[in-house]
N, C-alpha and C positions, 0 to 999 in steps of 0.2 A: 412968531418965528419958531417957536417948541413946538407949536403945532405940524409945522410945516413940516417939522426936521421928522415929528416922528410918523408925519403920514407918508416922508421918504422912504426911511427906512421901510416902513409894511409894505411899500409897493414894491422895493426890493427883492425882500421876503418872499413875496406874492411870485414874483416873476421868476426867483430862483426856483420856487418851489416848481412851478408850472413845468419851467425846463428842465428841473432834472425827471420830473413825474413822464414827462415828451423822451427823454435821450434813455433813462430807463428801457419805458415800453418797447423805442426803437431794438435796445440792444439784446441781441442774440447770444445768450448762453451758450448755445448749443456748436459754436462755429467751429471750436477745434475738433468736433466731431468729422473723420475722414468721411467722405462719400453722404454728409448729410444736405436735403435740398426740400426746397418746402414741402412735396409730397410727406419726406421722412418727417419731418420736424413736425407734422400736422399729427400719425401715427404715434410717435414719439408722448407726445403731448394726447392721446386720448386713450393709448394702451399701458402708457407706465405709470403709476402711483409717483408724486412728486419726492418719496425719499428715491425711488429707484432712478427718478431724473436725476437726480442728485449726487448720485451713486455712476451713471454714466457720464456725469459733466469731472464727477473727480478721478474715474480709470479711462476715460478716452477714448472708450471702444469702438470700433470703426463699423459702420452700419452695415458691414455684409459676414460679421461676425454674428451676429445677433434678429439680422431682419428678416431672416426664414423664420424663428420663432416666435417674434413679435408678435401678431396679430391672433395667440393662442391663451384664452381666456387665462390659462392653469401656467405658461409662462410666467419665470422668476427672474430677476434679470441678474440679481444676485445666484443663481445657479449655474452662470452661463457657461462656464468652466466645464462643469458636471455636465449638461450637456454636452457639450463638444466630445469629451472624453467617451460617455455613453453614443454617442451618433459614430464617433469614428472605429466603434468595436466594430460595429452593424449587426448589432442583436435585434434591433425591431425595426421592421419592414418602410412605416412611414414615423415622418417628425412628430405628429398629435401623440404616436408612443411612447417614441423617444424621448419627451416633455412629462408624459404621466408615470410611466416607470420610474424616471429618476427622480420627481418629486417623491415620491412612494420610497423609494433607495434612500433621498437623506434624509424627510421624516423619520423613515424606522432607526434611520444611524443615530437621527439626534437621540431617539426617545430609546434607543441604548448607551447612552451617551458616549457616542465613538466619534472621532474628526473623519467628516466626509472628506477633508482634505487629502489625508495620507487612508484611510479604509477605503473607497471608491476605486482607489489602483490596485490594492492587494486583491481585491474583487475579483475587478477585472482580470487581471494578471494569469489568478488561479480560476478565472471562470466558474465564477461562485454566484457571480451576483443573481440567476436564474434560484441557486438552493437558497440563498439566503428572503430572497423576496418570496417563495414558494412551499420551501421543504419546513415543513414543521420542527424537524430533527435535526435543523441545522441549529446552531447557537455557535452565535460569533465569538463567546470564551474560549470554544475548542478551537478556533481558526488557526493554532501553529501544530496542533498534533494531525488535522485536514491537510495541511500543507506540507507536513515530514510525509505522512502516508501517498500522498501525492507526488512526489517528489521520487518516488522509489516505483509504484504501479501504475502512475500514468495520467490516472482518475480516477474517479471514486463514483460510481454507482449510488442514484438516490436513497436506496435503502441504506446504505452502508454507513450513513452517518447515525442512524438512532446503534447498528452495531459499535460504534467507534466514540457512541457514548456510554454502551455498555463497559466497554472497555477501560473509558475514563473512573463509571460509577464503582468497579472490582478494583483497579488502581488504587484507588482510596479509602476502599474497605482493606487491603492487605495493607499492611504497616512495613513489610519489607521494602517497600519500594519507596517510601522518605517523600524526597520533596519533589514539586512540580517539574524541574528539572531532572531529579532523576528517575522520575517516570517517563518525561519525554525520551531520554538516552536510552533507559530499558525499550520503550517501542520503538526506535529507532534499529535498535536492534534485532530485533523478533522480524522486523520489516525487512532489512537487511537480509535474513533469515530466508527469504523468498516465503515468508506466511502472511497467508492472507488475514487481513483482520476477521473474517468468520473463525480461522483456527484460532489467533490468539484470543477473542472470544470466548471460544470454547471450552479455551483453556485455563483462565482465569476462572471463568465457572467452578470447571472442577475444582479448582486450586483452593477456593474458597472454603471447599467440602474437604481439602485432603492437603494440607497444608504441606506434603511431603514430597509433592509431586515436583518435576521442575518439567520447564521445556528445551530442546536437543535445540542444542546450535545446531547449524546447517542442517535440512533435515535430505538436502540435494546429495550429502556427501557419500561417496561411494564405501565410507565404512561407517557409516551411521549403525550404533546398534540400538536398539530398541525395546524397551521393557515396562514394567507397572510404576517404577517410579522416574524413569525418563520416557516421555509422551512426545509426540508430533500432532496431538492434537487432531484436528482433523484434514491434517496438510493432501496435498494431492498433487503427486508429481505436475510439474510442467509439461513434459514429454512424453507422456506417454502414447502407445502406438499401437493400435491390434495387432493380434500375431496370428494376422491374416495368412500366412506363409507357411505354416507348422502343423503336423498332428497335434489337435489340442482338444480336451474334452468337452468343453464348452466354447461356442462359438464366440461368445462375446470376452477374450479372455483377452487382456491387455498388460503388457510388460513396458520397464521405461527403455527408451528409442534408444539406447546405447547399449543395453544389456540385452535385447532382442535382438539386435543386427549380429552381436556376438556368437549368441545361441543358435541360429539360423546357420552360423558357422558351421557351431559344434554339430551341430543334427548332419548339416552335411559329410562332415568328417566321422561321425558314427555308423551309419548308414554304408560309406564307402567300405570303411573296416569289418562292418559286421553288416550284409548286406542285408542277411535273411530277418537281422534285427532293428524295430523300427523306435526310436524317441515320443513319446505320449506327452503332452505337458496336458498336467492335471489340474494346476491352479500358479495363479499369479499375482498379479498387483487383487486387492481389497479394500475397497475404501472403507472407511472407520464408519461409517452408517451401517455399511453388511458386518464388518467384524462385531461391532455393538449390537446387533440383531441378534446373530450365531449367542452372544454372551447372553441375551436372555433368556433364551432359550435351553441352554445350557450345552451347548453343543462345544463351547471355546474356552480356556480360561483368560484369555484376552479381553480387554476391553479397547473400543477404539481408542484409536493413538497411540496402544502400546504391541502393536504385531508388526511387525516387519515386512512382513505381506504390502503394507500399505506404503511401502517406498518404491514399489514397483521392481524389487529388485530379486526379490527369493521367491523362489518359484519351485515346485513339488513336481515330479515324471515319474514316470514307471514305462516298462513297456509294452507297447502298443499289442493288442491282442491278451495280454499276462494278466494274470492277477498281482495283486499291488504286493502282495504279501510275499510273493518269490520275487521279489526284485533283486534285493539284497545280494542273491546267490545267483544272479544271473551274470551269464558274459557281458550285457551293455553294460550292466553298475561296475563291473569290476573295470572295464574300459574306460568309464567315467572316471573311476578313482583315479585313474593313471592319466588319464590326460583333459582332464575338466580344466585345470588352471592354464592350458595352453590358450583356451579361449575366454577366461577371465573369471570362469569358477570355481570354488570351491564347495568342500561336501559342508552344509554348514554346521550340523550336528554327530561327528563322528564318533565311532564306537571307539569307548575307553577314555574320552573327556568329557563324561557329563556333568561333573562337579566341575570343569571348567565353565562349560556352555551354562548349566544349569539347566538341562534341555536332554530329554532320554534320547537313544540313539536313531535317527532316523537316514537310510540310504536312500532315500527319497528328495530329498530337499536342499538345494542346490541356494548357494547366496552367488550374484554376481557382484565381484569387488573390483575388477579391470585386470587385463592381464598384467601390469607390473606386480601387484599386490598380491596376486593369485600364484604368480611364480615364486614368490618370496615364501609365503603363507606356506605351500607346497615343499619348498626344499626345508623350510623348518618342522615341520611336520608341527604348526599351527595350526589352531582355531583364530577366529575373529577375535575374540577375546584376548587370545595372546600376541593376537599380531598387533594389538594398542597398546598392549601392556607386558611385553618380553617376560617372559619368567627368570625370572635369577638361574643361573647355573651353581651350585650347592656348591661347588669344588672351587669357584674364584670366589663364592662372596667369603669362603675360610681364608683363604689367602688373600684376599684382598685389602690391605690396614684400612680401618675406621679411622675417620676425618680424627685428626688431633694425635696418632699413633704413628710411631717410628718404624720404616722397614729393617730387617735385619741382612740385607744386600752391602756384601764388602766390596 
């Protein structure tokens, strides 16, 4: 009877075994898979490795998310996100690319150890992910000062990232600049600035050499002035324009588009008033590579980024046919004098303020500052210089009480 009982039980055993081993093999894993059908299930089952099955059976991706890239050796299925995102940029032409790039994309993320989760969209975003898989000078530590500079120009020119590591490398060599933070804000600002990163570059360079030097807010601004210890570096106006229009001594001579259109005035209004006499412009804008040439030479005591010349706005005439040296004593200068700020000049270096200017006298050399600033500049019988910094009147600062002192008014 013990016998019996227990060759019951093993056949049992036997037969439970059987059919679960039978309802098993029947049952289909795969079925909450949307759109899947035995072709898929067959693909499914000879392209994915069994944790990637595993990995499909627990996010339920629906097979037309995923079955254009299936049947590709180098397909991840754990990628598939990364793809999708890469394929709907449409950076590469067919899927085999779109597959090998972004394996290559989170490879390098991992083995920077960055989350392809949140980096893969800043990438994208800023259209980086070509520099970062290609440009040697790119380094994804700098990716938030890429991204201020970007932010302000537009883009960023392949080379310009080994500059804007330059930038980074003088950053950290100067100790005025503190923490990673407020290096970011100081180039935010220089950006701002309308400078390109070659001039703040350039400028940091020197700065290394001459720790005195600083660089000019706005370098656009129509009273910028400019000297050996304030620099614009190698900035180059926006706008500037030939003055295709003008007697001028050199054909390739170019002033900024606002200060030209003015002059073009002035010449006209010259000309009328004094027929027989004609306006010569003799120099104009200079960029800081010719001003730095003239300096080795020894022809300047300028050095680029510190002449004026290079804002495009001071510019040198005599008149046409004359020697430069009778200017002074001619009737167009003296017509100058008197009505140069009606069209937004002034004389920049006039006689009797050169310990203002610091600058001997020159009737030749005209600043364009816009006619508001020229008329003011004019009726005070200013310099540039004084027209940013007023001079004290000697007669009210006596009468005037110092902060903390009683008037004597009954």
């Amino acid at each position: 009877m013990q016998k019996k009982k227990v060759a019951m039980i093993l056949i049992v055993i036997f037969v439970f075994a059987i059919s679960f081993t039978i309802l098993n093999f029947k049952y289909d894993r795969f079925y909450r898979i949307n759109g899947i059908d035995n072709e898929n299930r067959e693909l499914i089952k000879e392209y994915l490795t069994e944790e990637e099955q595993n990995y499909l059976v627990e996010n339920s991706f629906p097979m037309d998310r995923f079955l254009r890239f299936l049947t590709y050796d180098d397909f991840h299925l754990h990628y598939l996100e990364y793809y999708e995102q890469i394929e709907a940029e449409g950076l590469y032409d067919n899927t085999a690319d779109v597959i090998s790039h972004t394996n290559t994309l989170v490879e390098k993320l991992t083995r920077d150890n960055a989350s392809p989760d949140t980096m893969i969209t800043r990438l994208l975003d800023d259209d980086f992910v070509d520099d970062y898989l290609n440009n040697a000078d790119f380094k994804l530590e700098n990716l938030e000062y890429y991204e201020l500079i970007l932010s302000v120009q537009g883009k960023i020119d392949e080379q310009q990232f080994a500059t804007i590591q330059s930038i980074i490398d003088h950053l950290n060599v100067l100790d005025e600049y503190g923490t990673e933070r407020s290096k970011l804000d100081q180039l935010a600002r220089w950006v701002d600035y309308h400078y390109q990163v070659e001039d703040i570059d350039a400028y940091l360079k020197a700065k290394v050499d001459n720790a005195e030097i600083s660089l000019l807010e706005n370098p656009d601004s129509l009273t910028t002035i400019v000297d050996d210890a304030h620099t614009i570096s190698t900035y180059v106006p926006a706008n500037l324009e030939l003055a295709s229009d003008v007697d001028r001594l050199d054909f390739l001579t170019y002033m900024r588009q606002d200060a030209y259109h003015d002059y073009k005035e002035m010449v006209q209004a010259a000309l009328a008033s004094l027929p027989e006499h004609r306006l010569l412009l003799t120099q104009a804008y200079r960029s800081s590579q010719s001003i730095e040439n003239e300096y080795a030479k020894g022809l300047t005591t300028n050095r680029g980024g510190s002449s004026e010349y290079q804002l495009g706005l001071l510019i040198d005439v005599q008149e046409y046919g004359q020697d430069e040296s009778t200017f002074a004593d001619s009737e167009l200068s003296q017509w100058l004098q008197l009505n140069a700020h009606l069209y937004g000049f002034v004389l920049r270096y006039p006689e009797g303020k050169e310990e203002v200017t610091g600058h001997a006298y020159s009737a030749t050399t005209y600043r364009y500052v816009g006619k508001e600033i020229a008329a003011q500049m004019y009726a005070e019988n200013w310099t540039l210089e004084e027209y940013l910094n007023p001079p004290v009147d000697q007669s009210e600062a006596e009468t005037t009480p110092t902060e903390g002192e009683q008037t004597n008014e009954q």
